[in-house]
C-alpha positions as CSV (number, residue, x, y, z in Angstrom):
1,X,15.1,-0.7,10.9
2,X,12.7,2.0,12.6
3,X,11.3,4.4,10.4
4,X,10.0,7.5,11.2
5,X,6.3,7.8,10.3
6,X,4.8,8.4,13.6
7,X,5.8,12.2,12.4
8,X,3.2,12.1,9.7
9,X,-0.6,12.5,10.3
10,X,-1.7,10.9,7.2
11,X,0.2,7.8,9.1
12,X,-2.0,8.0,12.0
13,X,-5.3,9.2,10.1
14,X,-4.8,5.7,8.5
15,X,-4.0,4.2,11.8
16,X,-7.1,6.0,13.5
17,X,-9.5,4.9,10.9
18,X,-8.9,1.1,10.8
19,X,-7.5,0.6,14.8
20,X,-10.1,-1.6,15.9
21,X,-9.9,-4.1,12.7
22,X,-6.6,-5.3,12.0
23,X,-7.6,-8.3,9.7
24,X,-8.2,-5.9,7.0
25,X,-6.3,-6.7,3.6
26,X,-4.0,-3.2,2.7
27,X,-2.6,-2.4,-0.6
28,X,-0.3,0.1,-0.6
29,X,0.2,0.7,-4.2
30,X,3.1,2.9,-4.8
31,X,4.6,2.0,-1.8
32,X,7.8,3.4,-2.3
33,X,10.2,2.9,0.1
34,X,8.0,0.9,2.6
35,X,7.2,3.5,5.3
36,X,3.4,3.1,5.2
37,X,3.3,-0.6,4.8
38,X,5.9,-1.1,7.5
39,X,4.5,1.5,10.0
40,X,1.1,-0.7,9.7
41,X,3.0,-4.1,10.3
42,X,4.4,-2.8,13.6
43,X,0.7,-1.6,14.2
44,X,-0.5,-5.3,14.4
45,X,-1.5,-5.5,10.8
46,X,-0.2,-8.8,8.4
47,X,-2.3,-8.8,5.1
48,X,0.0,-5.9,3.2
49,X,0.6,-6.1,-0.2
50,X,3.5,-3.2,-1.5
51,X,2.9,-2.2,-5.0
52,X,5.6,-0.4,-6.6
53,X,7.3,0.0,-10.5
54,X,10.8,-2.5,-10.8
55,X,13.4,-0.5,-9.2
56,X,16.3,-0.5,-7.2
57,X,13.9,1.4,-4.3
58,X,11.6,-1.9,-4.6
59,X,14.4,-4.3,-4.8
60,X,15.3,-2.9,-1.9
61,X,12.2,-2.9,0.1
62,X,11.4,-6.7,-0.8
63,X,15.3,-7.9,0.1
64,X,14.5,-5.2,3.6
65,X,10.9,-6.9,4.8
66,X,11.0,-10.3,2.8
67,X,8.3,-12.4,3.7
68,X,6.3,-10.4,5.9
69,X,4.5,-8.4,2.9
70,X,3.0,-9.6,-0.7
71,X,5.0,-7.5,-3.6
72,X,3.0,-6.4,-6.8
73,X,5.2,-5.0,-9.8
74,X,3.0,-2.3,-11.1
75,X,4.8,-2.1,-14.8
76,X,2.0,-3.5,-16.5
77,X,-1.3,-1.7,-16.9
78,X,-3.7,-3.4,-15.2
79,X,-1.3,-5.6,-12.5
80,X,-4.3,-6.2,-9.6
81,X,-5.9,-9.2,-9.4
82,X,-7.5,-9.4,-5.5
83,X,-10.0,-7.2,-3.4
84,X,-8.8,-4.8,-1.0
85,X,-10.4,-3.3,1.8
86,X,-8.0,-0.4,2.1
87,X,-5.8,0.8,-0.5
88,X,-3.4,3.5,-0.1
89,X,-2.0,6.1,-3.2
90,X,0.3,8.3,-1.0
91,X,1.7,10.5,-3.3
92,X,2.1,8.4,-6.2
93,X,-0.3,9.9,-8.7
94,X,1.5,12.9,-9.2
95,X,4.2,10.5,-11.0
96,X,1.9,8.7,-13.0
97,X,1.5,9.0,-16.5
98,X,-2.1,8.2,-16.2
99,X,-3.3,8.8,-13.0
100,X,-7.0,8.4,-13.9
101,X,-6.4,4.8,-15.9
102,X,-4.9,4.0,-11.9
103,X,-7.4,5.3,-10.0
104,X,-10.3,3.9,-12.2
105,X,-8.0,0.2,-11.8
106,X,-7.7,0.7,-8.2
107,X,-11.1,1.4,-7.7
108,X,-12.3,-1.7,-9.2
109,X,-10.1,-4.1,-6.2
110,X,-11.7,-2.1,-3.5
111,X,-14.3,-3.9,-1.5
112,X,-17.7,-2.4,-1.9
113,X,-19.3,-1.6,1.2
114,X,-23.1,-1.3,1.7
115,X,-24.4,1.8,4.0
């Protein structure tokens, strides 16, 4: 399956940030249909997690990249349970019922980082 998200500069932003540490454990939480999650496979990296609400769109992406990611159903108020060091929320807020209950969540499986 090749997917287009070469076209997209937030894609490569992400890419440009993290190229030179591909051990890095991603969430994608509100993954959608994949295309982040999958463009940073291809990139080299293998600790993705997809977080999406049950739906035929998630169905979908688990049966279309089976074992190569984790899955997360995010139905459930607070469904994290590991550290991050990147998360992605590419346009998913904007659907959320309560977008700062999710960002204050997501914010507290983010790996601090001392400057």
């Amino acid at each position: 399956m090749e997917l287009k998200t070469q076209r997209d500069p937030r894609t490569n932003s992400i890419i440009s940030c993290y190229s030179k540490t591909p051990n890095l454990k991603i969430l994608d939480y509100g993954c959608g249909c994949g295309i982040y999650g999958h463009y940073l496979y291809k990139k080299g990296y293998r600790d993705i997690t997809l977080a999406d609400i049950e739906s035929s769109t998630f169905q979908f992406v688990q049966k279309a990249f089976g074992e190569n990611f984790k899955y997360i159903k995010i139905d459930n108020p607070n469904p994290l349970n590991e550290i991050y060091d990147v998360i992605l929320l590419i346009d998913c807020l904007a659907h959320a019922f309560n977008p700062f209950e999710i960002i204050k969540h997501v914010f507290n499986h983010l790996k601090k980082v001392d400057y």
